[in-house]
C-alpha positions in Angstrom: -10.4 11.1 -15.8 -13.2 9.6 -13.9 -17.3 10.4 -13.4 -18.0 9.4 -9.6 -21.8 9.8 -8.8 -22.9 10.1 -5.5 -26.2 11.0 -3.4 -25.5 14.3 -1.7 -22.8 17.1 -2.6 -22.0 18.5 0.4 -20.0 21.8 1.2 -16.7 22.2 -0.2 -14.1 22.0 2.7 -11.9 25.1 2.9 -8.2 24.2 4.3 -5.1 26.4 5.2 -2.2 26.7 2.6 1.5 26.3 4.4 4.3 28.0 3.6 7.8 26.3 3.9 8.8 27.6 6.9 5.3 26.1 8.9 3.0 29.8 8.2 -0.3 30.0 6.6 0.2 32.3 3.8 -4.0 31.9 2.5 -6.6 29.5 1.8 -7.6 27.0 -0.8 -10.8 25.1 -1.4 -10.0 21.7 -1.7 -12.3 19.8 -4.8 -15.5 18.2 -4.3 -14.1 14.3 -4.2 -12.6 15.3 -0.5 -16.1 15.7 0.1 -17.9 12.8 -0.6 -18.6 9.6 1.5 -16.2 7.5 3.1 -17.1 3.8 1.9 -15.1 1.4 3.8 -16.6 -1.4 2.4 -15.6 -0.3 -0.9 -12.0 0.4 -0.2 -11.1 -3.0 1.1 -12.6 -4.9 -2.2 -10.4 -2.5 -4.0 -8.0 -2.4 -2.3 -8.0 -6.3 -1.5 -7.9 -6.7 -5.8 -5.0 -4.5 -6.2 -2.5 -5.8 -3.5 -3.8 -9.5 -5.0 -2.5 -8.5 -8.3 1.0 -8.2 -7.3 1.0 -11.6 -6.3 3.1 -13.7 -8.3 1.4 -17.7 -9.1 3.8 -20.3 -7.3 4.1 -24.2 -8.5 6.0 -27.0 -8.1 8.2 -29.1 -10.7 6.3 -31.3 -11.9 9.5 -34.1 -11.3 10.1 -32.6 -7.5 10.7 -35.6 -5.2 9.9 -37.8 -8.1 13.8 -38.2 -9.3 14.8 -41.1 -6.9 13.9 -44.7 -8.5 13.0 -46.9 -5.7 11.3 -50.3 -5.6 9.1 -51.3 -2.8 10.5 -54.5 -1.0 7.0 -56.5 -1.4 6.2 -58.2 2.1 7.9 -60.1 4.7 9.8 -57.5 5.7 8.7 -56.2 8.6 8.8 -52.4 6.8 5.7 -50.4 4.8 5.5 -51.5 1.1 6.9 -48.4 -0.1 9.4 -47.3 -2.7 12.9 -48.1 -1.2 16.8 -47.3 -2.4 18.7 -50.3 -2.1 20.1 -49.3 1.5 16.1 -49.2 2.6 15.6 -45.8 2.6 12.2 -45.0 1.6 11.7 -42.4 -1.9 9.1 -41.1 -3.4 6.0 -40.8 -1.2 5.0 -37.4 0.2 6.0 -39.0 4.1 9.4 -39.9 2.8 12.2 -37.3 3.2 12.8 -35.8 0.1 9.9 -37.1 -1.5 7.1 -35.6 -3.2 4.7 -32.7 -1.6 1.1 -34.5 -1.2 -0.6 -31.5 -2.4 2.2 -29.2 -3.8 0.7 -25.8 -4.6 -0.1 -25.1 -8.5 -0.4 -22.5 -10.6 -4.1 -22.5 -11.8 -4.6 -21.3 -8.0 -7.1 -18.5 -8.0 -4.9 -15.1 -6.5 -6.5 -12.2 -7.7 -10.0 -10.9 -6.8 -11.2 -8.8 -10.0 -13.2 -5.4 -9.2 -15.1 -3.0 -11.5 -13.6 -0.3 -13.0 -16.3 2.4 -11.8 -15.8 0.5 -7.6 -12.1 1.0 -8.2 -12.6 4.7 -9.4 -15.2 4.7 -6.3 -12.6 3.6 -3.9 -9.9 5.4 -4.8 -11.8 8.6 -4.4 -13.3 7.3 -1.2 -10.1 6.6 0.0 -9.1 10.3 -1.0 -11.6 12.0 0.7 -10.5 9.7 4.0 -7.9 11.7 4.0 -9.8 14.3 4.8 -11.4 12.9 7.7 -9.6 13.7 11.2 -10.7 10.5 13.0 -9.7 8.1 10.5 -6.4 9.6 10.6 -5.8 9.4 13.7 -7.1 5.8 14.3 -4.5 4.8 12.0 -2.1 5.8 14.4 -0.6 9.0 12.6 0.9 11.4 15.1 0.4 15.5 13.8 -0.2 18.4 15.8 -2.2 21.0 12.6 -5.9 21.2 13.2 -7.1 20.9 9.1 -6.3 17.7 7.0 -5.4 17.2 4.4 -2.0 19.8 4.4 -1.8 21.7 1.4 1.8 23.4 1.2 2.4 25.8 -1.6 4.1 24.6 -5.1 7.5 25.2 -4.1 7.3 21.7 -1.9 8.0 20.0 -4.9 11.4 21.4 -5.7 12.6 20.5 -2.9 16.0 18.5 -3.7 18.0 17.5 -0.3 16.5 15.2 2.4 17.6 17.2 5.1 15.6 20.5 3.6 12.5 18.0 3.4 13.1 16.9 6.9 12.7 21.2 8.8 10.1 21.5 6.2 8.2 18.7 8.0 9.0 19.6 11.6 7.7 22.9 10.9 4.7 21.8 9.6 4.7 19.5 13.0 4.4 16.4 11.5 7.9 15.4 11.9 6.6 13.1 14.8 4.9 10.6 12.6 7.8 9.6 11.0 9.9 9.2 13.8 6.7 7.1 15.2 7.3 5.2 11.6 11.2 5.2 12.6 10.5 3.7 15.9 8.5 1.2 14.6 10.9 -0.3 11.9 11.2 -4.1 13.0 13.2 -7.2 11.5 10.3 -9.5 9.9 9.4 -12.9 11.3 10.2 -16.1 9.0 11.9 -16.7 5.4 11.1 -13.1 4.3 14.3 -11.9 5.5 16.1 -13.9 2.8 14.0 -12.4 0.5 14.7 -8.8 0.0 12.5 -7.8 2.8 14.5 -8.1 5.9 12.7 -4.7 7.6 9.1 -4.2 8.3 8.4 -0.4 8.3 5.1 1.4 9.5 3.4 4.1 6.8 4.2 7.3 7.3 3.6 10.5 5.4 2.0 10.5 2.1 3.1 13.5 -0.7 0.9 13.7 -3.4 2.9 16.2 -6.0 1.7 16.5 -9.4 4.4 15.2 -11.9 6.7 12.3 -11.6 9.3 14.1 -12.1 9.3 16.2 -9.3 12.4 16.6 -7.3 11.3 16.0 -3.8 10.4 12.3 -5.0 14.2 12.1 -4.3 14.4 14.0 -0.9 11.3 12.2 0.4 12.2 7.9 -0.5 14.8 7.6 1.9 12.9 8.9 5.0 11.2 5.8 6.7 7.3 5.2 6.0 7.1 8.1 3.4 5.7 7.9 0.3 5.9 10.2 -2.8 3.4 9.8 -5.8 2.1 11.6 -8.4 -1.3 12.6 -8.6 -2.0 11.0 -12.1 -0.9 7.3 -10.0 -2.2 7.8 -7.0 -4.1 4.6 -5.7 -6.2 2.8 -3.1 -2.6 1.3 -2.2 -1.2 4.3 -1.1 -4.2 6.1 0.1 -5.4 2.7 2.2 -2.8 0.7 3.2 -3.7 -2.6 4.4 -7.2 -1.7 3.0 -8.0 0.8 6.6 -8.5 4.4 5.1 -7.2 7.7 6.6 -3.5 8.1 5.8 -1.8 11.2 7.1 -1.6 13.1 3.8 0.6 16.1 2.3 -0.5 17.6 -1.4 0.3 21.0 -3.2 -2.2 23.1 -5.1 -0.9 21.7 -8.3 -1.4 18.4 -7.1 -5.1 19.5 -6.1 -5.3 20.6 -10.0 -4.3 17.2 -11.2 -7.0 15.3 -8.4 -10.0 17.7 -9.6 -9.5 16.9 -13.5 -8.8 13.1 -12.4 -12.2 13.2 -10.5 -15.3 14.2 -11.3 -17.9 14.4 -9.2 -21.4 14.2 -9.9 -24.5 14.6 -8.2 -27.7 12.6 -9.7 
């Protein structure tokens, strides 16, 4: 649980609750982090420190190009006074083939950009209440045809066990059309990446915010393209922001909304 103080509290937003089959059955008030200011600025530090931190610090053998014993030839020759195999073959030097890298990269390289824990807490919550925000949502690209963000569907989302039941639930909430924009959109990467267990670049979809990990419709939901399913208690700037751009097209229950509200607090000075 975090305390997140900002300027102003504004009105709490009041959103429809869904039904399965697409109906409002009522209304819920959503908690006062949907409702505080969008800092963009924010979000990308945060957002750039967390992707960072996944990074993984590269380096060269120390030895790498350095195995080959050559002896430069002196002068006389009529060839650069470089380290040579007996056949003339040149060894060694970083413009040799196979010989060392000139400035190979090392593992005291600075990758991660450390942020405070309160601007992390700031952003993520930031980044939340994007979510609420029609205009960022729809200049990420997400395609949905409901009037009110975020959705709120009723508890019974997160039973949901078979990928096919997840998949009417979502065309009747008509939102089915962003995933098959994230569908659409699925590409094979550019360069060595597809040797390296990610062959397919694939555009963010949906996010479902449930309130446990163990819900079932984490299962139905991970093999549909571009959607992600976390729990509320891990819910970061990662999956709120991806790429660091707020606004993700978001789906959440009211137990979820529970779980957000202890998470956050919101205070005004």
């Amino acid at each position: 649980m975090g305390v997140i103080v900002v300027p102003t509290r504004s009105t709490l937003k009041r959103v429809p609750l869904y039904s399965l089959d697409g109906s409002v059955v009522g209304e819920i008030t959503l908690p006062e982090v949907f409702s505080i200011p969008v800092r963009l600025d924010i979000i990308r530090r945060a957002f750039h420190a967390a992707f960072t931190a996944r990074l993984q610090p590269k380096g060269r053998d120390e030895l790498a190009g350095k195995r080959r014993v050559g002896e430069s030839w002196g002068i006389n020759y009529s060839v650069a006074r470089v380290p040579r195999l007996d056949n003339g073959r040149a060894v060694f030097v970083p413009q040799a083939r196979g010989g060392r890298l000139a400035f190979p990269p090392t593992t005291e390289k600075k990758l991660r950009e450390l942020v405070n824990k309160r601007e992390k807490l700031l952003a993520t919550a930031s980044a939340l209440a994007a979510t609420a925000a029609e205009e960022l949502v729809r200049l990420r690209g997400h395609r949905f045809s409901v009037s009110t963000l975020p959705i709120v569907v009723v508890n019974e989302l997160e039973s949901v066990e078979r990928t096919s039941t997840l998949k009417g639930i979502l065309q009747a909430l008509k939102v089915w059309e962003d995933v098959e924009r994230a569908q659409s959109g699925t590409k094979i990467r550019a360069g060595k990446g597809k040797m390296r267990g990610r062959r397919y670049y694939v555009p963010k979809s949906l996010l479902l915010v449930v309130s446990s990990s163990k819900a079932k419709v984490i299962r139905a939901g991970r093999s549909l393209p571009g959607v992600d399913v976390v729990s509320a208690d891990m819910l970061s700037v990662i999956h709120l922001a991806p790429g660091g751009h707020p606004g993700r097209l978001a789906i959440l229950t009211p137990r979820a909304l529970e779980v957000l509200k202890n998470r956050f607090q919101v205070v005004a000075p």
